[in-house]
HTML snippet that shows the backbone in 3Dmol.js (N, CA, C, O; Angstrom):
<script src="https://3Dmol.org/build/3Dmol-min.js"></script>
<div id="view" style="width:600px;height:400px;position:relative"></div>
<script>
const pdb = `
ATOM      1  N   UNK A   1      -4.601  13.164 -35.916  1.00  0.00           N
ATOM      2  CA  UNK A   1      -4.703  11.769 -35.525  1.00  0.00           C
ATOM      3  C   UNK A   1      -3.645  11.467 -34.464  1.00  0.00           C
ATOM      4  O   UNK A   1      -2.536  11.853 -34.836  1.00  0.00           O
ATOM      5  N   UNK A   2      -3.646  10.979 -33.432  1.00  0.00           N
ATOM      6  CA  UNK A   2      -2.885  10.846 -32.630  1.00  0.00           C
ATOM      7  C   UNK A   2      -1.682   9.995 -32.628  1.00  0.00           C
ATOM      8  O   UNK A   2      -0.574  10.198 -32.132  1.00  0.00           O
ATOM      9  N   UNK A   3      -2.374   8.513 -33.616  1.00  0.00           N
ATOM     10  CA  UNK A   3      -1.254   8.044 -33.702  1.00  0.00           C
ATOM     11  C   UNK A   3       0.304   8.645 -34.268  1.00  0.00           C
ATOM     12  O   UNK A   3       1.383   8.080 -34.092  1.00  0.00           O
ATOM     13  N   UNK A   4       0.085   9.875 -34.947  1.00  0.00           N
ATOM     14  CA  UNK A   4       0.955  10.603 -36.200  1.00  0.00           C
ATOM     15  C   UNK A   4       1.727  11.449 -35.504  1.00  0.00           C
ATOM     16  O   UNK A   4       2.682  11.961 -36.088  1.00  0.00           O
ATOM     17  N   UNK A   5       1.434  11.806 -33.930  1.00  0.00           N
ATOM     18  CA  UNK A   5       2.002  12.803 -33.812  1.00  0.00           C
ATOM     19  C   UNK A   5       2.411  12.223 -32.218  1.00  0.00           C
ATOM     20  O   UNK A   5       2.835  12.956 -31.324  1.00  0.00           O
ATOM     21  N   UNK A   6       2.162  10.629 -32.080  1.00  0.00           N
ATOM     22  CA  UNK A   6       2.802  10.564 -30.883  1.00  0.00           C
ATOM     23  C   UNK A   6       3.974   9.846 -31.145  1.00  0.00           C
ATOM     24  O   UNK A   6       3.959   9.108 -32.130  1.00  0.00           O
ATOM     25  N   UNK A   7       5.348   9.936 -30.218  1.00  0.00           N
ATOM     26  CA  UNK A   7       6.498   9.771 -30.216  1.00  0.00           C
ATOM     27  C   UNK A   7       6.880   8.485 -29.141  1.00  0.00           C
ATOM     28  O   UNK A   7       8.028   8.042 -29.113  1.00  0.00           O
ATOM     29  N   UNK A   8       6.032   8.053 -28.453  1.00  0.00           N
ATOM     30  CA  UNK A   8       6.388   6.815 -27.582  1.00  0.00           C
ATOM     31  C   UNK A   8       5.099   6.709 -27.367  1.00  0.00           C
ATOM     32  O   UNK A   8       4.139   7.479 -27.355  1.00  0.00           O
ATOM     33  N   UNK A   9       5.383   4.966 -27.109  1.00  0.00           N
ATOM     34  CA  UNK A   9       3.739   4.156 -26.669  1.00  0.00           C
ATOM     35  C   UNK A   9       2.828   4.623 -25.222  1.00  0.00           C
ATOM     36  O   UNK A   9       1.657   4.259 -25.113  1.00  0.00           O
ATOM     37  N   UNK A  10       3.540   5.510 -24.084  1.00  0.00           N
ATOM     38  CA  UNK A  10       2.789   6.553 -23.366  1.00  0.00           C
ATOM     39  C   UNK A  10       2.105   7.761 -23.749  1.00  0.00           C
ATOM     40  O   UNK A  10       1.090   8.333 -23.350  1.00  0.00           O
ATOM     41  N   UNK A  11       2.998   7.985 -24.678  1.00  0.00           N
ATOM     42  CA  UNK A  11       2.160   9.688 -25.699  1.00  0.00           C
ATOM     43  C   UNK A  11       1.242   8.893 -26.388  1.00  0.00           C
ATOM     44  O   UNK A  11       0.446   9.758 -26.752  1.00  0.00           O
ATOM     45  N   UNK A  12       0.814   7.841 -26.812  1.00  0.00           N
ATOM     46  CA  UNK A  12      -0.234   7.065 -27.618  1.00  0.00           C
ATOM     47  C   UNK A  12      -0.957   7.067 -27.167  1.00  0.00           C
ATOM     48  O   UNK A  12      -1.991   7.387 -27.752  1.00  0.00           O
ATOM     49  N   UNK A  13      -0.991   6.765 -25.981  1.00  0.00           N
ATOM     50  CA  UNK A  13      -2.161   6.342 -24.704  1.00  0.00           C
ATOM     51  C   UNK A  13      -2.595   7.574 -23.936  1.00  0.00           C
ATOM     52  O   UNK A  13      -3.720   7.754 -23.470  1.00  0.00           O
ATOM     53  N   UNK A  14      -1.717   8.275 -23.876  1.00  0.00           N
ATOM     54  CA  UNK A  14      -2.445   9.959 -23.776  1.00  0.00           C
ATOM     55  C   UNK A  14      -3.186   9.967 -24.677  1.00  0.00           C
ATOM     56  O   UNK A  14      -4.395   9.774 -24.551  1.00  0.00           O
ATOM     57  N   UNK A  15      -2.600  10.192 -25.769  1.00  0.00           N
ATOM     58  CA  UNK A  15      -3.728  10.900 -27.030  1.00  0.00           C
ATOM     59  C   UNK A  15      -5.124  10.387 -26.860  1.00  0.00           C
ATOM     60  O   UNK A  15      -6.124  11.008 -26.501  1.00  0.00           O
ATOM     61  N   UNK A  16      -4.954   8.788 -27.281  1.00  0.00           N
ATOM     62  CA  UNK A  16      -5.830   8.010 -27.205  1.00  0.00           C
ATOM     63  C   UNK A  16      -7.292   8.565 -26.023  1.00  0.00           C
ATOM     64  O   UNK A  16      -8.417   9.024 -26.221  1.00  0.00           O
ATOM     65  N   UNK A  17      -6.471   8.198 -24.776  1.00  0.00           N
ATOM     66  CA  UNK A  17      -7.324   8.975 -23.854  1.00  0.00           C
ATOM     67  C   UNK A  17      -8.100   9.974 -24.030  1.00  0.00           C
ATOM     68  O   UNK A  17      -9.322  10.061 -23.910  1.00  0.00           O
ATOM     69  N   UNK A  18      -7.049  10.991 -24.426  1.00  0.00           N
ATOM     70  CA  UNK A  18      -7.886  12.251 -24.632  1.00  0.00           C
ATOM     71  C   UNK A  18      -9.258  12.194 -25.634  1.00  0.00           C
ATOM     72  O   UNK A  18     -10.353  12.717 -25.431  1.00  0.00           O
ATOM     73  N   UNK A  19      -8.796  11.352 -26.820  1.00  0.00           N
ATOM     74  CA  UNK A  19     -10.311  11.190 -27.460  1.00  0.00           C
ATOM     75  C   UNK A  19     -11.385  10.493 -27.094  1.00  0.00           C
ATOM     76  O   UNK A  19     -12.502  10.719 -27.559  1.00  0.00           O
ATOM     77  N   UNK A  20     -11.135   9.591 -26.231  1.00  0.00           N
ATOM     78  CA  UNK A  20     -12.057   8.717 -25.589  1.00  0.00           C
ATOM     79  C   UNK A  20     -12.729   9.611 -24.405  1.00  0.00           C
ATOM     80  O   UNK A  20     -13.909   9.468 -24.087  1.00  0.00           O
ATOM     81  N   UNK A  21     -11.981  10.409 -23.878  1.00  0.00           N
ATOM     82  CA  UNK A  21     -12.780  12.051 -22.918  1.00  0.00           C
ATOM     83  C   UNK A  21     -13.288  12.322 -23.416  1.00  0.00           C
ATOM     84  O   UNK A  21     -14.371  12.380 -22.833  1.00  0.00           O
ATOM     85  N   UNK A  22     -13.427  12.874 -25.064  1.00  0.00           N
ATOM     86  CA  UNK A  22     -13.856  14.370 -25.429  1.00  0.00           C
ATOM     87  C   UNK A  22     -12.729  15.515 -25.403  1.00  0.00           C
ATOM     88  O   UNK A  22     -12.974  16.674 -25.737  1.00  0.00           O
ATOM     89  N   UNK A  23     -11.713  15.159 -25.056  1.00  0.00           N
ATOM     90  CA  UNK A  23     -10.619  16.526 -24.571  1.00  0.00           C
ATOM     91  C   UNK A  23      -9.970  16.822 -26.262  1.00  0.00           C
ATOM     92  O   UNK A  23      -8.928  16.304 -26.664  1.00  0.00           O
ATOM     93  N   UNK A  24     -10.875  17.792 -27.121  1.00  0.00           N
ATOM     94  CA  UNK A  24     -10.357  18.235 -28.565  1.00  0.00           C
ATOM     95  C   UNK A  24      -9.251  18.361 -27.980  1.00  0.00           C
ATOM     96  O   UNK A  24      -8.950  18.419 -26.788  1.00  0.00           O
ATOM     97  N   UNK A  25      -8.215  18.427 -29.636  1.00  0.00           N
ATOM     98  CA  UNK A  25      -6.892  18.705 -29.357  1.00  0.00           C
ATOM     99  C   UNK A  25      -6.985  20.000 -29.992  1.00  0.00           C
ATOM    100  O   UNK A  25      -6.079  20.823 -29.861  1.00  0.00           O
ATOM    101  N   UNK A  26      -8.100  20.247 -30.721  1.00  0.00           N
ATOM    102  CA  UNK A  26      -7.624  22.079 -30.537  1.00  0.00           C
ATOM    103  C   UNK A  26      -8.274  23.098 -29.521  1.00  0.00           C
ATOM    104  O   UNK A  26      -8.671  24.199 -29.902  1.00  0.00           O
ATOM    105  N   UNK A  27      -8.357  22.706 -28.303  1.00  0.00           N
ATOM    106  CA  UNK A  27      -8.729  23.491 -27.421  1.00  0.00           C
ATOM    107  C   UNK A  27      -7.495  22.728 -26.341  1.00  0.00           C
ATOM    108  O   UNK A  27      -7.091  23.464 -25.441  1.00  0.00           O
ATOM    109  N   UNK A  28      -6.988  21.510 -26.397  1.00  0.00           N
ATOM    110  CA  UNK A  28      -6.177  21.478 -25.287  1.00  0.00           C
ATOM    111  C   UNK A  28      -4.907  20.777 -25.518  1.00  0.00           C
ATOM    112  O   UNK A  28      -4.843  19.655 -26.021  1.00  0.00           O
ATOM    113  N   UNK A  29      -3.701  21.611 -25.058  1.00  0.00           N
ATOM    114  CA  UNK A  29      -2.449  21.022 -25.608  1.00  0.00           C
ATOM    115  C   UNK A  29      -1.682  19.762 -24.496  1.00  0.00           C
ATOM    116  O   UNK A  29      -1.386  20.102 -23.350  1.00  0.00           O
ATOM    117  N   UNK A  30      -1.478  18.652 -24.874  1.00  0.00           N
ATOM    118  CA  UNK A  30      -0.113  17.685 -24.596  1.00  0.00           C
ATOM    119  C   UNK A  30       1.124  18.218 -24.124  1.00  0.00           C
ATOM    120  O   UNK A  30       1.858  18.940 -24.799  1.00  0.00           O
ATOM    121  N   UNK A  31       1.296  17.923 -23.185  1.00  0.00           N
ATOM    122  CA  UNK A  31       2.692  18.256 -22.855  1.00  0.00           C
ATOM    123  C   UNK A  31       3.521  17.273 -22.058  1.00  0.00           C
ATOM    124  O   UNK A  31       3.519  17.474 -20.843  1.00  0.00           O
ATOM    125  N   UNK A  32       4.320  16.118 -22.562  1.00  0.00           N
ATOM    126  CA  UNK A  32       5.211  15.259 -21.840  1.00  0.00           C
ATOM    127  C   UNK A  32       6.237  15.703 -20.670  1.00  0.00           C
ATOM    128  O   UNK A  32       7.137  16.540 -20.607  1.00  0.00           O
ATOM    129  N   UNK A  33       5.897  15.117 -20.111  1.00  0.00           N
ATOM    130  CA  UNK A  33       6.963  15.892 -18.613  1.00  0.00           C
ATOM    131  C   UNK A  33       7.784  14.732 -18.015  1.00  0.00           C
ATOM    132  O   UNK A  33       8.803  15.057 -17.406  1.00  0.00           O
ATOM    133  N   UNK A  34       7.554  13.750 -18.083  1.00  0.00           N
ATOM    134  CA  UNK A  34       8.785  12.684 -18.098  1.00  0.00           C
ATOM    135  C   UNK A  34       8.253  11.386 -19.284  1.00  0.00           C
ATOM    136  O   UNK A  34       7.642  11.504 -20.346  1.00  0.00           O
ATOM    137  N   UNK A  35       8.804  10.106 -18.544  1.00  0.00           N
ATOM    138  CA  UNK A  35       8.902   9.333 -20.014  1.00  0.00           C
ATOM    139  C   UNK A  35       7.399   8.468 -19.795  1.00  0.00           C
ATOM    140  O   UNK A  35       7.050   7.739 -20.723  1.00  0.00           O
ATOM    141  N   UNK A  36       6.609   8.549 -18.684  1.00  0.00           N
ATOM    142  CA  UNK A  36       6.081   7.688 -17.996  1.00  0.00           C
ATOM    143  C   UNK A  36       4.427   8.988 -17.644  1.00  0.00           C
ATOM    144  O   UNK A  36       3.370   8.476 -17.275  1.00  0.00           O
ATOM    145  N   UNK A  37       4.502  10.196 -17.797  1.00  0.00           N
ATOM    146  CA  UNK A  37       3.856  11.137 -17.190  1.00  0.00           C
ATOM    147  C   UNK A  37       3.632  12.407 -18.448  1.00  0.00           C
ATOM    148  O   UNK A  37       4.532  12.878 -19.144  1.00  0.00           O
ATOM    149  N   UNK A  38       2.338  12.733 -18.480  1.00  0.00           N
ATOM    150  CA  UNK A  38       2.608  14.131 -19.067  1.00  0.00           C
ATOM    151  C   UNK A  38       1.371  15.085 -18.467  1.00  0.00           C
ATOM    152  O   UNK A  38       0.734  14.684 -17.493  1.00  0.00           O
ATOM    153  N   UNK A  39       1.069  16.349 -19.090  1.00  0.00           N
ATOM    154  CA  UNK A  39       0.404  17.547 -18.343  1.00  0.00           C
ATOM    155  C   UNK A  39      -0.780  17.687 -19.710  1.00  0.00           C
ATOM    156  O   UNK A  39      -0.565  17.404 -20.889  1.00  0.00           O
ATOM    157  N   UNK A  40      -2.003  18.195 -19.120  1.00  0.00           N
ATOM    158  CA  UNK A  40      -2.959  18.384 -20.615  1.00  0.00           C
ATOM    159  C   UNK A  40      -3.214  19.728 -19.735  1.00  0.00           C
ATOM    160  O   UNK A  40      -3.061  19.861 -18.521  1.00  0.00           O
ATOM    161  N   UNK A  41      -3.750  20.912 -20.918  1.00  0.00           N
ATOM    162  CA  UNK A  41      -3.321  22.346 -20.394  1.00  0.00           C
ATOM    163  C   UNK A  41      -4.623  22.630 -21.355  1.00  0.00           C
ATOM    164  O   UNK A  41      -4.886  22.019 -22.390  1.00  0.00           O
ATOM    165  N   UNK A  42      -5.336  23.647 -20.798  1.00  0.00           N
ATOM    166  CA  UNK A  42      -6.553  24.219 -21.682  1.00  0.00           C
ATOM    167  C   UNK A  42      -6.345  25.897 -21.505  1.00  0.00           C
ATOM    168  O   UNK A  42      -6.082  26.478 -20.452  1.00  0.00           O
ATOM    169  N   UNK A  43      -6.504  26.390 -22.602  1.00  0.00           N
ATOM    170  CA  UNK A  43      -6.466  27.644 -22.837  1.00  0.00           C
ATOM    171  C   UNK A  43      -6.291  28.969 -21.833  1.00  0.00           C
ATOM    172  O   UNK A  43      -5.641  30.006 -21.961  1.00  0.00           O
ATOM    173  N   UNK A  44      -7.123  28.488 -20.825  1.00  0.00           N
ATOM    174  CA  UNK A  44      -6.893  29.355 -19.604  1.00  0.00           C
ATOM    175  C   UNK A  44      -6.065  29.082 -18.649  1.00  0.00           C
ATOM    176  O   UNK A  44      -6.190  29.575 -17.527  1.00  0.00           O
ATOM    177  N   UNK A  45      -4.881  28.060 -19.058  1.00  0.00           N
ATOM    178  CA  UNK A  45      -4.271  27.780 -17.943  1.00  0.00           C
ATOM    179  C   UNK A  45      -4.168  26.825 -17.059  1.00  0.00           C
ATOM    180  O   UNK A  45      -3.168  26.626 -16.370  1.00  0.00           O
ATOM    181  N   UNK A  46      -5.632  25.912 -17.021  1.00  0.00           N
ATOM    182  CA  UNK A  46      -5.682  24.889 -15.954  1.00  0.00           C
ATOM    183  C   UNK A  46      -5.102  23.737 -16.507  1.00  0.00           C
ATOM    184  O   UNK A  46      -4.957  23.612 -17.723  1.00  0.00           O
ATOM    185  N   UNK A  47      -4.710  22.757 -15.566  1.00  0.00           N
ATOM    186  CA  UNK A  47      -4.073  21.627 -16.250  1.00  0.00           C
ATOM    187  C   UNK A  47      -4.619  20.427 -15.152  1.00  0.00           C
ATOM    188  O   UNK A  47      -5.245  20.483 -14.093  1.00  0.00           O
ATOM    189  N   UNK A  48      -4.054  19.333 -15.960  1.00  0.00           N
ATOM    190  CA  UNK A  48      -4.158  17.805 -15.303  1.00  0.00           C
ATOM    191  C   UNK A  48      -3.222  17.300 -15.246  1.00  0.00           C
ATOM    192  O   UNK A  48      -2.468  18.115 -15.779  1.00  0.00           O
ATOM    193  N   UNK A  49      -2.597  16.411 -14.947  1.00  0.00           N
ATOM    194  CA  UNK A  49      -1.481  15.670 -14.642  1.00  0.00           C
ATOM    195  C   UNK A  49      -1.978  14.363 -15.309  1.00  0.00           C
ATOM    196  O   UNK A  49      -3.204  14.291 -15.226  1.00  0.00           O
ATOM    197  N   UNK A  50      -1.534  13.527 -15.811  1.00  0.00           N
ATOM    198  CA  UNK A  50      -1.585  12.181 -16.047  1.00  0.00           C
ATOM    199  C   UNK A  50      -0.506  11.544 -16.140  1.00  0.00           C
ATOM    200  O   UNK A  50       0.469  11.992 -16.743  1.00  0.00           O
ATOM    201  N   UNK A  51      -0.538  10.092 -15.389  1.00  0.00           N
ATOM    202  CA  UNK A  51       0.157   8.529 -15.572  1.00  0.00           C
ATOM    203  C   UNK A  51      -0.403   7.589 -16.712  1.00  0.00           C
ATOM    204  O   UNK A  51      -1.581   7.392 -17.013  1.00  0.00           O
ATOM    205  N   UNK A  52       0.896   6.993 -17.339  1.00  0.00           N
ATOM    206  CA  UNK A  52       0.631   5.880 -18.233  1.00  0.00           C
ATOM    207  C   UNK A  52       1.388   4.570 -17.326  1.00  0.00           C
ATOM    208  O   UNK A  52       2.602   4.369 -17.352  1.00  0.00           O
ATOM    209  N   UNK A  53       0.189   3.568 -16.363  1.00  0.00           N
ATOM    210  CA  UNK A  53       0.806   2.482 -16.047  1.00  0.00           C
ATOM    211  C   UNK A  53       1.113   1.811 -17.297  1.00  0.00           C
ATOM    212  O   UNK A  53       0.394   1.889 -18.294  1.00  0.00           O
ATOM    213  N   UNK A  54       2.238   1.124 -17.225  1.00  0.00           N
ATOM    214  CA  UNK A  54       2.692   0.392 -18.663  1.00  0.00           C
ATOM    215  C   UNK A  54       2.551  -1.194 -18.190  1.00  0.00           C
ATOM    216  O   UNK A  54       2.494  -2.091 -19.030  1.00  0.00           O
ATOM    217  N   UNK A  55       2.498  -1.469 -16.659  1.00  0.00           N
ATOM    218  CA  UNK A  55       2.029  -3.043 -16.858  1.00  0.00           C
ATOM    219  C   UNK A  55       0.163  -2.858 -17.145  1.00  0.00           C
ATOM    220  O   UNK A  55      -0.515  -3.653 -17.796  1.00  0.00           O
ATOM    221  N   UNK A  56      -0.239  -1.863 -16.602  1.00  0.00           N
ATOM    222  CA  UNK A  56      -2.061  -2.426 -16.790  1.00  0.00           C
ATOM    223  C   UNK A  56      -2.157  -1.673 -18.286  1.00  0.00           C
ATOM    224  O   UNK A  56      -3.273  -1.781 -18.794  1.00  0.00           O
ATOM    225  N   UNK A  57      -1.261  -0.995 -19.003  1.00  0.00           N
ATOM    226  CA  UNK A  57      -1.502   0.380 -19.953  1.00  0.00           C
ATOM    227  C   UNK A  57      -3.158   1.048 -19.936  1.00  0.00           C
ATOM    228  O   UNK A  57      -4.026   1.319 -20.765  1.00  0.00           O
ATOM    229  N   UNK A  58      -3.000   1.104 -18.667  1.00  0.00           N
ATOM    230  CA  UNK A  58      -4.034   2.483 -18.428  1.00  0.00           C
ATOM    231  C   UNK A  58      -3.610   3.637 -17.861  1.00  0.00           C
ATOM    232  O   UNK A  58      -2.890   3.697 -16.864  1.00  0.00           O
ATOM    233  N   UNK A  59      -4.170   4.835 -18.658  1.00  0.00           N
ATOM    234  CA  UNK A  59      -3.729   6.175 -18.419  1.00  0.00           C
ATOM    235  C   UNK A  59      -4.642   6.886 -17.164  1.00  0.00           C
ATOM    236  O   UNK A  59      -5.851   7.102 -17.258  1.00  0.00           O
ATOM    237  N   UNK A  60      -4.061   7.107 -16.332  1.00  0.00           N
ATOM    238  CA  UNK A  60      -4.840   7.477 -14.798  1.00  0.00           C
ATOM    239  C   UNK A  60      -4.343   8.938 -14.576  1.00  0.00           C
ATOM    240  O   UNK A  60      -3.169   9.264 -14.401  1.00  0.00           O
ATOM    241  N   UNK A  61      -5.655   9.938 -14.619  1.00  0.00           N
ATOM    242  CA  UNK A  61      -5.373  11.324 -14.141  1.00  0.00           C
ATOM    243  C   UNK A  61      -5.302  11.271 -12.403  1.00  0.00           C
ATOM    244  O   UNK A  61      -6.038  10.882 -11.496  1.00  0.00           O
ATOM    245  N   UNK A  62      -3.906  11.929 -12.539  1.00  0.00           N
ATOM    246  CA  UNK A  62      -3.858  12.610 -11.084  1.00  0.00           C
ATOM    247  C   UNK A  62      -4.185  13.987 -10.237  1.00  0.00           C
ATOM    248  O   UNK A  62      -3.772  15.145 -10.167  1.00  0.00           O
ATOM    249  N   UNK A  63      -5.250  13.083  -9.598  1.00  0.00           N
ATOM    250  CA  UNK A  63      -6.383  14.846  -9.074  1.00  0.00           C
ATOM    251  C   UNK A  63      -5.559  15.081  -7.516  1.00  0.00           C
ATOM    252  O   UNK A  63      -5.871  16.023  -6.788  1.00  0.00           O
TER     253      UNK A  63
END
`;
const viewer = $3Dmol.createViewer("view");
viewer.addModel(pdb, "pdb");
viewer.setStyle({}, {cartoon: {color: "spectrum"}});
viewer.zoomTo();
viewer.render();
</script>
């Protein structure tokens, strides 16, 4: 459950995200990279970048 295992209200809104994708969390791991930003990583390596704006709190992948 995401709420259980996130640590600030940006890791919430990742998670969140990710279930609202489809992005299982056992095929793809979270990884926070600053307080504002983190990385989603799938098995082979590829990754995404994502932003949590905190005035609109929408989480926006950076392509």
């Amino acid at each position: 459950m995401a709420v259980k295992e996130a640590k600030s209200i940006a890791e919430y809104a990742f998670r969140k995200w990710m279930e609202r994708e489809n992005f299982q969390t056992a095929y793809f791991k979270l990884e926070m990279t600053d307080t504002h930003e983190a990385v989603i990583m799938d098995k082979n390596g590829d990754s995404m970048k994502l932003v949590y704006d905190s005035e609109t709190r929408n989480v926006l992948p950076v392509y």
